[in-house]
SEBA-626039 format. One line per 10 residues: number of its first residue (from 0); their letters; for each residue z, y, x of C-alpha. Coordinates in nm, 2 decimals, always signed. Example, Ala and Ser with C-alpha at 12.3 -4.5 7.8 and 13.67 -1.06 7.14 Angstrom:
2
0	AS	+0.78/-0.45/+1.23  +0.71/-0.11/+1.37
This chain:
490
0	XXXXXXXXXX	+3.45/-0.50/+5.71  +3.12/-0.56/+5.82  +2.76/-0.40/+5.64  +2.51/-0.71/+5.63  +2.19/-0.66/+5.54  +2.03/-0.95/+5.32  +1.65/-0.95/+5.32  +1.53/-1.08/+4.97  +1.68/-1.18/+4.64  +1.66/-1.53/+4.66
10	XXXXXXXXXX	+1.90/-1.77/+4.49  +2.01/-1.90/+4.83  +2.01/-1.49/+4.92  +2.25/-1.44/+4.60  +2.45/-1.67/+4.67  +2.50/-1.58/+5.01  +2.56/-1.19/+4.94  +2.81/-1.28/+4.62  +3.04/-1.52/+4.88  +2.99/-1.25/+5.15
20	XXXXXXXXXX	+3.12/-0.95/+4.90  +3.44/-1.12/+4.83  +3.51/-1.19/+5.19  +3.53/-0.80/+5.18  +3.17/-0.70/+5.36  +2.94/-0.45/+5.26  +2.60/-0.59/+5.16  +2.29/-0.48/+5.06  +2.00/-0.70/+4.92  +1.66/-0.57/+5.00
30	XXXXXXXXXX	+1.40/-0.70/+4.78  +1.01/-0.63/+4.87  +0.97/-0.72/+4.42  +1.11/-0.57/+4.16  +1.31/-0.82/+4.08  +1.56/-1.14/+4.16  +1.57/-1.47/+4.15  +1.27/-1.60/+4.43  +1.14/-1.88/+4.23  +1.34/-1.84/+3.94
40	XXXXXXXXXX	+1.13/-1.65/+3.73  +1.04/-1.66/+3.35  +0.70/-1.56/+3.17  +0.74/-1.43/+2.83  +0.45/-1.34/+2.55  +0.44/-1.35/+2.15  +0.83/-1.43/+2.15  +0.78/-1.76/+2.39  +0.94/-1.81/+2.72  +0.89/-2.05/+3.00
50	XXXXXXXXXX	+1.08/-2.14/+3.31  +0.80/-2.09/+3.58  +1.00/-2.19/+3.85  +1.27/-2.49/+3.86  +1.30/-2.65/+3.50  +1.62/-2.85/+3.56  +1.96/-2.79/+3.76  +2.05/-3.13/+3.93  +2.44/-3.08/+4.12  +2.59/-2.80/+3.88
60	XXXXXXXXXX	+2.87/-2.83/+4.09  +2.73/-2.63/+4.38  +2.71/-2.30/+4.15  +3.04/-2.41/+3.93  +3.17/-2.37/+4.38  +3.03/-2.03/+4.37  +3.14/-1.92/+4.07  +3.50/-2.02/+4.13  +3.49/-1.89/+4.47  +3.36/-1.48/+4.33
70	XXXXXXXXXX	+3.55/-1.43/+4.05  +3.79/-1.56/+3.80  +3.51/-1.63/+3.55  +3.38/-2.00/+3.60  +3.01/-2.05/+3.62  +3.01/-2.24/+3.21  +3.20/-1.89/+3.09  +2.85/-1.69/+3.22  +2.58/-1.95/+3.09  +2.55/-2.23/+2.91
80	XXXXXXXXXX	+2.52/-2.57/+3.11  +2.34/-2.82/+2.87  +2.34/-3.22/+3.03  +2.02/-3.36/+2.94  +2.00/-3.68/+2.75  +1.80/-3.86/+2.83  +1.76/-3.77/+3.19  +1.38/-3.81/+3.17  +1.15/-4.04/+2.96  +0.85/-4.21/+3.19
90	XXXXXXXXXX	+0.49/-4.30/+3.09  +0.36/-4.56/+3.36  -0.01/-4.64/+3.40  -0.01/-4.94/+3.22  +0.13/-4.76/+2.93  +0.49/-4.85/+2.95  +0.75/-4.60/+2.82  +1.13/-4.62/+2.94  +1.31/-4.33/+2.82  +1.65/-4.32/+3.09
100	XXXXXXXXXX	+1.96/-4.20/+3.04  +2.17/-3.93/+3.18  +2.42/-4.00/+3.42  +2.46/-4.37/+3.34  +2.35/-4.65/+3.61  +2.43/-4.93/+3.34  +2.25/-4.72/+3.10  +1.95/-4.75/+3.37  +1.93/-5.08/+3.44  +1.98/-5.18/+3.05
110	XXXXXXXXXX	+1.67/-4.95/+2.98  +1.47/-5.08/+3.22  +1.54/-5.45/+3.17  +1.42/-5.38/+2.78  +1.12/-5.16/+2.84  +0.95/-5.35/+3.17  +1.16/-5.69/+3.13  +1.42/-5.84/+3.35  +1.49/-5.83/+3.65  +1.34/-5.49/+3.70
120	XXXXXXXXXX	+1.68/-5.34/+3.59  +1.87/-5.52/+3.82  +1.66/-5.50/+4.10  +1.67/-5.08/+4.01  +2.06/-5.09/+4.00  +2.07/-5.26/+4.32  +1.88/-5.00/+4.48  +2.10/-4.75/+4.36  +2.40/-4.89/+4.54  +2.22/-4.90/+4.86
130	XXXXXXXXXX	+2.11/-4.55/+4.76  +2.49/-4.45/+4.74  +2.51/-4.55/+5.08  +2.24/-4.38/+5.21  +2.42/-4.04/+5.01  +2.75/-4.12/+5.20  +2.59/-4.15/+5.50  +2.41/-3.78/+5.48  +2.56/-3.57/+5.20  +2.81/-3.39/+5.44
140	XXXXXXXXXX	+2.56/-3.32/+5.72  +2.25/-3.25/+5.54  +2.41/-3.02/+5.22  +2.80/-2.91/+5.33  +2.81/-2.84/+5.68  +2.59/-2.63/+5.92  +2.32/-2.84/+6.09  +2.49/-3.02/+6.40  +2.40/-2.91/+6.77  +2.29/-3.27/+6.79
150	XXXXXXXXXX	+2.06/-3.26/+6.53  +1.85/-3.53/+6.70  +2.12/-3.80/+6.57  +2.04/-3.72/+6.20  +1.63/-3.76/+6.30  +1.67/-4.11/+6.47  +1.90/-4.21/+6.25  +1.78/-4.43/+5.93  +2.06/-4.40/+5.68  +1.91/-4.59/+5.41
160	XXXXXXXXXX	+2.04/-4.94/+5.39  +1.73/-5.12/+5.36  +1.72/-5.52/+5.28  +1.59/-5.76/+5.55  +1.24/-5.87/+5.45  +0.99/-6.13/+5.59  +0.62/-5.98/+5.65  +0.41/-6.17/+5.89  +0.67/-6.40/+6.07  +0.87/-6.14/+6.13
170	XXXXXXXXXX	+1.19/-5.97/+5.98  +1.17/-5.62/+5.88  +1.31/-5.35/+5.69  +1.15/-5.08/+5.47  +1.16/-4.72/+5.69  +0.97/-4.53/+5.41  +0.96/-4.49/+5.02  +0.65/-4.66/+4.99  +0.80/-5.00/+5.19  +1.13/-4.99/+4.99
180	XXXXXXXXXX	+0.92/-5.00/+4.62  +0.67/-5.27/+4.78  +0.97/-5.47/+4.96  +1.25/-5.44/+4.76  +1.17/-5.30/+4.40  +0.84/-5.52/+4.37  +0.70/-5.36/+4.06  +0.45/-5.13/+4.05  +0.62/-4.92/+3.76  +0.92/-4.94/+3.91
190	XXXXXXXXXX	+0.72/-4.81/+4.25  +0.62/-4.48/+4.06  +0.94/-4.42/+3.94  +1.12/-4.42/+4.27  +0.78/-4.23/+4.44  +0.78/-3.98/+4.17  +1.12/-3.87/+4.30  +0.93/-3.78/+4.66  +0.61/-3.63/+4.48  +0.80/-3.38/+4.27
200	XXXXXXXXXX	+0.89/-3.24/+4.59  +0.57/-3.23/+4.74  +0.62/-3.52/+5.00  +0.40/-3.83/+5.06  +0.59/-4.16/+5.00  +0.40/-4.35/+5.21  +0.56/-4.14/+5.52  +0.85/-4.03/+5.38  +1.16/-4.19/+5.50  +1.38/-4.46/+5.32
210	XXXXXXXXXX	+1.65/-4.17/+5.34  +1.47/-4.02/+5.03  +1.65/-4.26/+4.86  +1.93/-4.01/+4.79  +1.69/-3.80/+4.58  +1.69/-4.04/+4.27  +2.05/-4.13/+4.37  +2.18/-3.76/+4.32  +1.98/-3.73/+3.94  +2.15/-4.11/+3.84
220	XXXXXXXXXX	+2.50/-4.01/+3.97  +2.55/-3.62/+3.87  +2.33/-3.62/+3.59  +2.05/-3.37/+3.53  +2.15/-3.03/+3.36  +2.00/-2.74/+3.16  +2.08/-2.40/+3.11  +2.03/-2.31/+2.75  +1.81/-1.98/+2.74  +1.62/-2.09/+3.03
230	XXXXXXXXXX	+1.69/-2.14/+3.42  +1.63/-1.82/+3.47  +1.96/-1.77/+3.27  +2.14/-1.93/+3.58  +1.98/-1.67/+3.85  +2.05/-1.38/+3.57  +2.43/-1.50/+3.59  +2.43/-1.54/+4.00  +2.26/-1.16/+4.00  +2.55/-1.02/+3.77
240	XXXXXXXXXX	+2.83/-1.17/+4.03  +2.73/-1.03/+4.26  +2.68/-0.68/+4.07  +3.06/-0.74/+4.01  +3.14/-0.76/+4.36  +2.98/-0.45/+4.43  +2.64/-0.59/+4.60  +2.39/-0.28/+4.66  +2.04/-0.40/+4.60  +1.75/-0.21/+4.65
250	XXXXXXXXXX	+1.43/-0.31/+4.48  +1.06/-0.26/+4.57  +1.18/-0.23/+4.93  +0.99/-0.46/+5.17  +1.16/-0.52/+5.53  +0.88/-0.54/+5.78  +1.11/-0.58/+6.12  +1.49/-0.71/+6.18  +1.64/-0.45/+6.46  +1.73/-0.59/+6.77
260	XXXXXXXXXX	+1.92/-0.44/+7.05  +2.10/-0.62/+7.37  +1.99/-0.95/+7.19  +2.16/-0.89/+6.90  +2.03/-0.82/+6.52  +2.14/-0.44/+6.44  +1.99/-0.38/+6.10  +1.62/-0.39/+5.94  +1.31/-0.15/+5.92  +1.17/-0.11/+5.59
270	XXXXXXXXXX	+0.79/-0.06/+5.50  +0.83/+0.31/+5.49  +0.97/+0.35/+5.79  +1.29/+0.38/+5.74  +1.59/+0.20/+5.89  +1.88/+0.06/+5.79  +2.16/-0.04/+6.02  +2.36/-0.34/+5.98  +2.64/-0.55/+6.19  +2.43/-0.90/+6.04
280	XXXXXXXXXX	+2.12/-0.94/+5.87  +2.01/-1.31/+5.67  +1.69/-1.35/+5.62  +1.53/-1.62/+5.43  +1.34/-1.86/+5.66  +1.01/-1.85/+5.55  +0.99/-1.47/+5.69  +0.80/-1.34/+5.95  +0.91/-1.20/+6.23  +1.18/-1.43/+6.27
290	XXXXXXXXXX	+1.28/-1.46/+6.69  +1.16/-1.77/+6.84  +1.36/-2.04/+6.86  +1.51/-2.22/+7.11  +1.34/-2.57/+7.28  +1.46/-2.84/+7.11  +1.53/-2.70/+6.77  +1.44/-2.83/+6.46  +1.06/-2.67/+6.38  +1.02/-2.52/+6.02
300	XXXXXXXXXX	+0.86/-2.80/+5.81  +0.48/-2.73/+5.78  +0.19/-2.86/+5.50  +0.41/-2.88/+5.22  +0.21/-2.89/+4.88  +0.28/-2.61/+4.59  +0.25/-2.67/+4.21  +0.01/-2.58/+3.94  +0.17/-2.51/+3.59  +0.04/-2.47/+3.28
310	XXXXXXXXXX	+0.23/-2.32/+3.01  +0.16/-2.42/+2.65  +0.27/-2.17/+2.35  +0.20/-2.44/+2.01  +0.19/-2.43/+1.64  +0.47/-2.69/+1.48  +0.84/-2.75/+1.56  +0.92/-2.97/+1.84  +0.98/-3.31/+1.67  +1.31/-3.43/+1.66
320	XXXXXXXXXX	+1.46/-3.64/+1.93  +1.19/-3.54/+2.18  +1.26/-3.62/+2.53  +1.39/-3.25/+2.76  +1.14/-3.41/+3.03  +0.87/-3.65/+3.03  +0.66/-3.79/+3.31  +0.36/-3.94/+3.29  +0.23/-4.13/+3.62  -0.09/-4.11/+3.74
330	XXXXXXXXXX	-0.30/-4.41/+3.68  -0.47/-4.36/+4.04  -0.19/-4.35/+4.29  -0.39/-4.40/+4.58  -0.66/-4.13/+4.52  -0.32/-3.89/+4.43  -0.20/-3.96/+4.72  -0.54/-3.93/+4.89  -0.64/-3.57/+4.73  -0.30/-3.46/+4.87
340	XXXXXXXXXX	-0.23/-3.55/+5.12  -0.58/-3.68/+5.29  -0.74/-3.49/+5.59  -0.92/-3.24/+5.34  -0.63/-3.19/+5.05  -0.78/-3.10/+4.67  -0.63/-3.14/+4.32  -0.58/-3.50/+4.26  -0.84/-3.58/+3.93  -0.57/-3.74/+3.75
350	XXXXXXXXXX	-0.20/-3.61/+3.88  +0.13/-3.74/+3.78  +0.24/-3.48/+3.51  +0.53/-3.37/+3.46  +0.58/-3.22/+3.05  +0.93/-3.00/+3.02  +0.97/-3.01/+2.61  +1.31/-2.80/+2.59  +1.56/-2.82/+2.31  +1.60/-2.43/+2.28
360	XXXXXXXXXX	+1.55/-2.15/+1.98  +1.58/-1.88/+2.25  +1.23/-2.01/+2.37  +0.99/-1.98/+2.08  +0.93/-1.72/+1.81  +1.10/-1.93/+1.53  +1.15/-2.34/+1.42  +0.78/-2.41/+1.36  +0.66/-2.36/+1.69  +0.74/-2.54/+2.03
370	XXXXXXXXXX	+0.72/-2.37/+2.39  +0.65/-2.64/+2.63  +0.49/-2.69/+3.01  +0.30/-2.89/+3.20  +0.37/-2.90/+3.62  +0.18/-3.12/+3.90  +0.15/-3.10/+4.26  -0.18/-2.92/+4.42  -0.20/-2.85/+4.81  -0.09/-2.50/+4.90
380	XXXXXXXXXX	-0.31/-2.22/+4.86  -0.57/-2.44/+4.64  -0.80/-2.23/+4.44  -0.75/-2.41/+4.04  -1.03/-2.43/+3.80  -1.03/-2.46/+3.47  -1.13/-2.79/+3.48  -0.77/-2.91/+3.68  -0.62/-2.69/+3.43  -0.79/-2.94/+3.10
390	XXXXXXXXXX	-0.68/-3.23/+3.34  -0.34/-3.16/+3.32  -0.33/-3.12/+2.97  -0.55/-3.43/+2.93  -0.29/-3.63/+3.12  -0.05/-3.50/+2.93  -0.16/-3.61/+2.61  -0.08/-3.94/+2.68  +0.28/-3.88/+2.62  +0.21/-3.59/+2.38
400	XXXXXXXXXX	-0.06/-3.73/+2.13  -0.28/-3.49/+1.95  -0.14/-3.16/+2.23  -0.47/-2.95/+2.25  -0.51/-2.92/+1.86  -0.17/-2.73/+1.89  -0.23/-2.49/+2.16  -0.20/-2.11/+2.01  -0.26/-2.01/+2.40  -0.22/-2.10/+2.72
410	XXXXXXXXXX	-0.12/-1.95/+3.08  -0.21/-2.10/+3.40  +0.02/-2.03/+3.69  -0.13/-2.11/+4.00  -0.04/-2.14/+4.41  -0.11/-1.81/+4.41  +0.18/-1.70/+4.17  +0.42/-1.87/+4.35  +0.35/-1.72/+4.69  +0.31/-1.40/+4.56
420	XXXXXXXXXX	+0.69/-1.40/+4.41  +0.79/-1.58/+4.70  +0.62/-1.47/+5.00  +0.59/-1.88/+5.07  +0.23/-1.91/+5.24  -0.03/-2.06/+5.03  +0.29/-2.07/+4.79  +0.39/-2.41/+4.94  +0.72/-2.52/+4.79  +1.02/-2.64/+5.05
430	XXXXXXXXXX	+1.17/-3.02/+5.02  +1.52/-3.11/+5.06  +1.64/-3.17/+5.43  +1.60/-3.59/+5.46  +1.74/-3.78/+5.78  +1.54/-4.02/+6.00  +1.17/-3.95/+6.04  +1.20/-3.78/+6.36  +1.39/-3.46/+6.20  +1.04/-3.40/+6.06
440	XXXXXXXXXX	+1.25/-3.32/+5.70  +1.51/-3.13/+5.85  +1.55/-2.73/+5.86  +1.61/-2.49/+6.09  +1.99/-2.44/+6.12  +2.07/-2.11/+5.94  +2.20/-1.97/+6.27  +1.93/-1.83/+6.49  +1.82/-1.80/+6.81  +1.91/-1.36/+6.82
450	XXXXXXXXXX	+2.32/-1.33/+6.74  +2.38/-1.17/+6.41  +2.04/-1.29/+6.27  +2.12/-1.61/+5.99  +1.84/-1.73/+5.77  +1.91/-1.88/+5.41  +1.71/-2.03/+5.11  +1.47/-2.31/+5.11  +1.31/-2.31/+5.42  +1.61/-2.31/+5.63
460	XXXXXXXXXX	+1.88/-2.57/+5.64  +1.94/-2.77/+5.39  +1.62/-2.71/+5.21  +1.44/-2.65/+4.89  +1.59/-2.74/+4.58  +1.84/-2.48/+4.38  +2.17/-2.71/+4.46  +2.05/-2.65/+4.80  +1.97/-2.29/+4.83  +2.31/-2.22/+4.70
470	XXXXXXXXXX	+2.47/-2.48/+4.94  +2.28/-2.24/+5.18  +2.44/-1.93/+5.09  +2.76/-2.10/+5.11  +2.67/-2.24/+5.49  +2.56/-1.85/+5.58  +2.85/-1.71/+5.48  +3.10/-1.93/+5.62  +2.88/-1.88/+5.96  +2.95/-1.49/+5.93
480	XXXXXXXXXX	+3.28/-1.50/+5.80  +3.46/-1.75/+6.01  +3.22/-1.80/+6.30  +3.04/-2.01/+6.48  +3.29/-2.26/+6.44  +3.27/-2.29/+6.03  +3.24/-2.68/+5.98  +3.17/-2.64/+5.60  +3.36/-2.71/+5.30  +3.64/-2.96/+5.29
C-alpha cells in the first residue's frame, strides 16, 4: 500500500484517485478551491442553474469503465444519463437549419439530403466512413494506452484517409480540416459543420490536421449524452466514489512544490509550509513546477483559445420540442478565424454560437421559465466587454427569435472564471490529443521526467475533453499500479 498524493480535484484527478483507492493505496486529493470538479462547475441564482463548464458528455462509456471498475454501483445507478435527440440542430449563414439526429449515420445523411439537398448527405456519410478509419487508426494510442516511447510515429503519421484530388496538375490529398470540407465535402454549410467540430475546441481548421476527423466521428457513432440535473451531476457522482473508497481530500490547500529527493517525487509542500510525504504524487499538467522534461518529448500544447459564456435566466417555458443544442455559424468565417487566431487575437465580431436549451425542471424555478446559455470561443486571457457579451446574444437570436425580450438577468462568465477555477493560464481550454501535425496536438505522456511524479487531466495525455480526462485517470493509475509496463485497457 502506497500514500499518493493527488494535487487538484480535477475530473481526470478523481478519476485517477477513485481507481487508485481500490487498487488498495492511500490517497489524498489536495485542492488549492474549495471545491471539486476543475471545470465542472455550476452557477446557481433565483432557483436557475447552469453548467458553466462542459454542457454535454460525448463517450459515456469511459465513466460507465470507472464506475464498474470502484464499486458495484454502475455509473446510470448514481446519475441520470439522458441521450440527446437530436444531437444538435445547426443554423448556417445562409439561413439553413438541419436539425441531426443522435447516434444515427442514416439519420444524418437523410437530414442533410432534405435540409441542404442531395448529394450533401451522401457526400457527409461518406466522410464518416473514412472518419471511422481515421478512429481505428488512433483510438487505442491516443485515448487507451499510455503515450508510446515513439511518439514521433503518431506525429508523422496522417491517419485520416483522405480522397485523391486534382489541384493544379497535380494529385493531392487534404492534410487539414479546412482541405477535407473544400476537397471533399464541397459545400460551404457542410464546411462549417465539419469546422465547427475543431472550433468548439478551440483549434484553427485551417491548420488542424485531417485526423480531426475523429472528433465529429465519435458524436455520430456514440451519440451525445446528458446528465439530467446538470453535468455537474456527473463530477458530484465521481466525488462521492471516491468518498466511498475512502479518498482524504483536503480543501483550500494549495501545493506550491512536489518533494524531490535522489530523483524521485517524495510528497508535496503546501502554501503554508507544511509537508506532506507521499510514495507518488499526480499532478495535473497545466501546474507549475513541473521537472523539465526530457529532449525529444512531446511539449505541452501552447495558444489554445478559452470561452466566453453567457448565461440567460428567461421569462416563459421552454417551447416544446426545442432542440438540447443549437449552433448557429458565423456568417464571417474568415474574419472568426482571423480574430482568433491572427497575429493579434480579439473576439471575433460575429462568433459561431453555441445555445445549450436543456430539457430539465431541476434547472429553473418552475414550468414558465427557461434556463439557457450561450458559449463561443475568445483568445485566452481576453478582457470581454459588454458589447461581445450583446453580440453573442445577438447571434443567438437567429436561432432563438425574440431572446432579449425574455431575459429576467443575465451572467457573464469570462476567461478569467475559467482560469481562476482552473488554474489554466489566461483560462485557455485543452483540445483532444490529434495525430499527424508534427505531434503539435499531442500531450505530454502522463509519466514524467522525476520517477514517482505522473501528471493527469487535460493538459497531459490524452487531452481535454471529459471522456478524456477520465481516460487519463485510468492511464495514471494503471502507470502506478502495474508499472511502467501498463499497455492500457484490453
Amino acid at each position: 500500500m502506497a500514500g499518493i498524493a493527488v494535487i487538484g480535484a480535477g475530473t481526470g484527478a478523481l478519476a485517477a484517485a477513485a481507481r487508485l483507492a481500490v487498487a488498495g493505496h492511500r490517497v489524498t486529493v489536495y485542492e488549492r478551491t474549495q471545491t471539486y470538479g476543475g471545470a465542472v462547475r455550476r452557477f446557481e441564482r433565483d432557483g436557475f442553474g447552469f453548467d458553466t463548464g462542459p454542457g454535454l458528455l460525448p463517450l459515456p462509456a469511459v465513466y460507465r469503465d470507472l464506475f464498474v471498475k470502484t464499486g458495484k454501483e454502475p455509473l446510470e445507478a448514481c446519475v441520470e444519463l439522458v441521450q440527446v435527440d437530436p444531437s444538435a440542430r445547426h443554423v448556417f449563414a445562409d439561413g439553413t437549419e438541419v436539425a441531426l439526429p443522435n447516434a444515427s449515420r442514416a439519420g444524418v445523411v437523410t437530414a442533410l439530403d432534405e435540409a441542404l439537398g442531395a448529394p450533401a448527405g451522401q457526400r457527409w456519410g461518406d466522410f464518416l466512413v473514412r472518419a471511422r478509419e481515421a478512429w481505428d487508426r488512433t483510438r487505442r494510442p491516443l485515448l487507451e494506452e499510455p503515450l508510446w516511447d515513439d511518439w514521433s510515429v503518431l506525429a508523422a503519421r496522417e491517419p485520416y484517409p483522405a480522397v485523391p484530388h486534382k489541384r493544379l496538375l497535380r494529385t493531392r490529398r487534404a492534410g487539414t480540416l479546412a482541405e477535407v470540407g473544400a476537397w471533399e465535402l464541397r459545400d460551404p454549410r457542410l464546411t462549417a459543420l465539419l469546422e465547427g467540430h475543431a472550433l468548439a475546441y478551440g483549434l484553427d481548421p485551417r491548420v488542424t490536421p485531417a485526423s480531426a476527423a475523429v472528433l465529429p466521428y465519435m458524436e455520430h457513432a456514440f451519440g451525445t449524452w446528458y446528465v439530467r440535473g446538470g453535468m455537474r451531476e456527473l463530477a458530484r457522482a465521481v466525488y462521492e466514489r471516491c468518498l466511498a473508497r475512502r479518498v482524504e481530500f483536503v480543501f483550500g490547500a494549495e501545493v506550491t512544490r512536489i518533494l524531490e529527493k535522489d530523483g524521485r517525487a517524495v510528497g508535496v509542500e503546501l502554501a503554508d509550509g507544511a509537508v506532506r510525504e507521499a510514495d507518488f504524487v499526480v499532478a495535473p499538467g497545466s501546474v507549475g513546477g513541473l521537472p523539465a522534461r526530457a529532449d525529444g518529448e512531446v511539449a505541452p500544447q501552447q495558444g489554445l483559445p478559452s470561452r466566453l459564456s453567457v448565461l440567460l435566466a428567461l421569462r416563459g417555458a421552454r417551447p416544446e420540442g426545442t432542440a438540447h443544442r443549437t449552433v448557429v455559424h458565423t456568417v464571417d468565417r474568415d474574419g472568426e478565424l482571423e480574430s482568433l487566431f491572427g497575429a493579434t487575437p480579439s473576439v471575433p465580431a460575429r462568433p459561431t454560437v453555441t445555445v445549450l436549451r436543456p430539457d430539465d425542471p431541476a434547472l429553473v424555478p418552475d414550468g414558465d421559465h427557461e434556463a439557457l446559455t450561450l458559449s463561443a470561443v475568445v483568445p485566452a486571457g481576453a478582457k470581454t466587454r459588454e458589447e461581445h457579451v450583446d453580440a453573442l446574444v445577438a447571434v443567438a437570436e437567429r436561432a432563438v427569435p425574440g431572446l432579449r425580450d425574455r431575459v429576467l438577468w443575465r451572467e457573464v462568465r469570462t476567461p478569467a472564471d475559467i482560469a481562476r477555477e482552473t488554474g489554466a493560464a489566461g483560462g485557455a481550454v485543452p483540445a483532444p490529443a490529434l495525430a499527424a501535425a508534427g505531434g503539435r496536438l499531442l500531450h505530454p505522456a502522463n509519466s514524467t521526467a522525476l520517477q514517482g511524479l505522473f501528471t493527469v487531466g487535460g493538459w497531459s495525455h490524452p487531452g481535454g475533453g471529459l471522456p478524456h480526462a477520465g481516460m487519463s485517470g485510468a492511464l495514471v493509475s494503471g502507470l502506478i499500479v502495474e508499472g511502467p509496463r501498463f499497455r492500457g485497457s484490453q
